[in-house]
N, C-alpha and C positions, 0 to 999 in steps of 0.2 A: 358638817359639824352638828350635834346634837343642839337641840333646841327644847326650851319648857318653858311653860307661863304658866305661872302661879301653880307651879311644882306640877304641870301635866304635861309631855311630850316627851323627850327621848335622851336620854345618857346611857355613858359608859359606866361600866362596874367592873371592878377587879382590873390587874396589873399584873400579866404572866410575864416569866424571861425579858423582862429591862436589857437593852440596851443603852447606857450612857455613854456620852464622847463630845465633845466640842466640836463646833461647828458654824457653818454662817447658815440665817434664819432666810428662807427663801423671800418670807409676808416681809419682813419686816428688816431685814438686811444685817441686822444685832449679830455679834459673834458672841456665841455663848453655848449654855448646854445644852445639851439635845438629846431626845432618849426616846427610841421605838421601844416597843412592846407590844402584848398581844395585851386585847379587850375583851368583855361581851358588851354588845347594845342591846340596851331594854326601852321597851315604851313602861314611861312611870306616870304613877300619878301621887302626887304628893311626893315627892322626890323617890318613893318606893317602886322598886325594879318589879312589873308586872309579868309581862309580858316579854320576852328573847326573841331579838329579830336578828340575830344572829352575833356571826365570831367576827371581829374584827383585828385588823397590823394597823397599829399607828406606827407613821413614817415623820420620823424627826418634829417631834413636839418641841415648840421652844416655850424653854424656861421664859423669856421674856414677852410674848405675846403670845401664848399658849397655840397659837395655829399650826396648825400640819397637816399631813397629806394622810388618806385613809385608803386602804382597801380591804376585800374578805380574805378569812386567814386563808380558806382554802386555795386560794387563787397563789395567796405570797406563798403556801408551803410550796406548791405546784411550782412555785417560780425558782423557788429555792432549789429545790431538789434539780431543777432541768439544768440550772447554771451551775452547780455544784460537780453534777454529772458531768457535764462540757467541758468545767476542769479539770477536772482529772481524766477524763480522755484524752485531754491536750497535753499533758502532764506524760499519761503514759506512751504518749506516742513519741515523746523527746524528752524521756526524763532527765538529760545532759543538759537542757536547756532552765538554770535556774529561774531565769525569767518568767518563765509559762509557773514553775513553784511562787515564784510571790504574788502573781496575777492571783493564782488560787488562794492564798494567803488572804490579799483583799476579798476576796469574794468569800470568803467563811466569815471571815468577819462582818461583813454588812447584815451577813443573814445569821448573824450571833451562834457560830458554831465554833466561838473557842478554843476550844478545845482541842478540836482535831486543829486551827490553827497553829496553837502550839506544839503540839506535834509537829507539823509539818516543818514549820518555821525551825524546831531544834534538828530535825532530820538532815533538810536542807542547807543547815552553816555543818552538819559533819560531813555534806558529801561536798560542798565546796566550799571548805577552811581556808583557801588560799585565793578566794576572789575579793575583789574590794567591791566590789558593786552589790553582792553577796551580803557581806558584811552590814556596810551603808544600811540599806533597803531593809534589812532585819532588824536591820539595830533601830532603824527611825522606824518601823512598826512597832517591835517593842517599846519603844517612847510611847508610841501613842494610846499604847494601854496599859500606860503605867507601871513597866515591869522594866524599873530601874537597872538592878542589877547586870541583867540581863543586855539590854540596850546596851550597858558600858562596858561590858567585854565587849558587845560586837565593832562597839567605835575604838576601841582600843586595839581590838585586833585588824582594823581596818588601817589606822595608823601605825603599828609596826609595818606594815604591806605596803605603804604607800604615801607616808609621810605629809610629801607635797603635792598632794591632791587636794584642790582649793578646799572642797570639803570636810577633808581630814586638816587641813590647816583649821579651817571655820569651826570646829570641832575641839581641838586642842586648845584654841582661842578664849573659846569661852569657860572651858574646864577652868583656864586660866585663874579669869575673870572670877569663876563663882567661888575661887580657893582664896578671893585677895588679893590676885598677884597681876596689876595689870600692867606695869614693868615687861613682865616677862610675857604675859600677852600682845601687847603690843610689838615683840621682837619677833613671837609667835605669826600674828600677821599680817607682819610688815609685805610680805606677798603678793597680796592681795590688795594693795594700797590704791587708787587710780595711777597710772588710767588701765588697770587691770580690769577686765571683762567680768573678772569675780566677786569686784568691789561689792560690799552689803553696807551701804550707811547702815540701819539698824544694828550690825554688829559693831561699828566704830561709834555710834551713839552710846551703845553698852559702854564700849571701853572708854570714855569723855566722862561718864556716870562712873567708872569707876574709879578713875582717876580723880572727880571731884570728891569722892566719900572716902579717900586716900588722903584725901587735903593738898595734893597735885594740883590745885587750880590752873596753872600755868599750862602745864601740862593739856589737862581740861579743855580750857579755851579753845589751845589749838586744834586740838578734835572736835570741836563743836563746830568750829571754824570752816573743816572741813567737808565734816557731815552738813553745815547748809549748805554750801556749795552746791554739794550733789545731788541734795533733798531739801531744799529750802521750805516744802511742807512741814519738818518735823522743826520747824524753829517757832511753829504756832502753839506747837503742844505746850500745857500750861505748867506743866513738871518739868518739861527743860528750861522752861525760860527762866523758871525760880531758880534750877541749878545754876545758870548763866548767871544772870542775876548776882546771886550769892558768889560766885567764884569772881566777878568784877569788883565785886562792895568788899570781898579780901585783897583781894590786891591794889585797893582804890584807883582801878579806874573809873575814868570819868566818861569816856565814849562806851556803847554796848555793840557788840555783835548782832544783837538780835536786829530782824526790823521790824519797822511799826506794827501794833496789832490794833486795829482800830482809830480812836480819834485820839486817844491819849498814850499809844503807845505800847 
């Protein structure tokens, strides 16, 4: 980490190719934003860049305790390029194999090479339209870089394919959910309910939260009811309890679901 006293010792200047994404902070354990990029290091005096001791990659700088991992660029390009290479050697040696395609997929992307990511990534759902795994796996990398659109063809066309794949249920579920409609999400994934292997409280937590801002209370309840069951952590959270809460003081009950949080409850 650079260091200076009374503006004499060592920082970064300039800010090449950002990478931003969300992520957990190693230092500091915070899920938040994260963003490599290339640097230069100078020794400064007066905060003024004198002196270039060379090019530096930050690796996943967190927005919240600004710490990260450093090395020389020339080292990360070198790294880049070897694992890029390896890719697509692996790639060409079974390119039947879409799997070996989204390994490489992730690996353009860590080393912010975009670009040919999406290339690949559109290449690969035209040469297998008809896999769900396919599908899936593109579609949640397209999430991850914010290329809406995109991502909800591929979960769409994952669900014509394969309907009741917990996934594509889990999926459909919450389209549900963000349309309003959790009625029909919840018929959606009723499937997936315990003692199914696939069960997600956090996605039956969604659906509890949407049924209360539905005015469902009733409804509500019972889902909240069941997601402690399974997750009795998330009955600590301080936004459900208030949903709870508020869905008992409509219906006036007088016992809670919740249990105690502290000494008062």
């Amino acid at each position: 980490m650079p260091t200076t006293i009374n503006g004499i010792g060592t920082q970064y200047y300039g800010k090449r190719n950002p990478r931003i994404y969300h992520g957990r902070c190693d230092s500091c354990g915070a899920s938040c934003q994260m963003t490599d990029y290339e640097t230069g290091y100078y020794f400064v005096v007066l905060f003024l860049p004198l002196i270039p001791l060379g090019k530096k990659q930050i690796l996943g700088d967190c927005s919240r305790c600004r710490r990260h991992r450093v090395m020389p660029l020339q080292q990360w390009n070198q790294l880049r390029e070897e694992a890029i290479d390896a890719g697509m050697d692996k790639l060409a040696a079974a390119p039947d194999e879409p799997e070996r395609a989204i390994e490489l997929i992730g690996t353009m992307t860590l080393f912010n090479r975009l670009d040919d990511a999406i290339e690949l990534a559109s290449a690969t759902l035209q040469s297998h339209a008809d896999n769900v795994d396919v599908q899936l796996g593109i579609g949640g990398w397209y999430e991850t870089q914010n290329l809406r659109a995109e991502s909800e063809t591929c979960f769409a066309r994952a669900i014509e394919l394969d309907p009741q794949r917990p996934a594509c249920v889990r999926i459909a579920g919450i389209d549900l959910l963000e349309r309003g409609k959790p009625k029909l999400a919840a018929e959606r994934i009723a499937a997936i309910r315990p003692p199914s292997p696939d069960y997600d409280p956090l996605l039956f937590l969604m659906l509890a939260s949407a049924f209360a801002s539905a005015g469902n209370h009733d409804e509500a309840l019972k889902e909240y009811t069941q997601v402690f069951l399974k997750a009795p952590e998330l009955a600590m959270d301080k936004a459900v309890r208030k949903s709870v809460k508020q869905c008992e003081k409509t219906l006036g009950r007088s016992e809670t679901i919740l249990p105690k949080k502290g000494l008062f409850g």
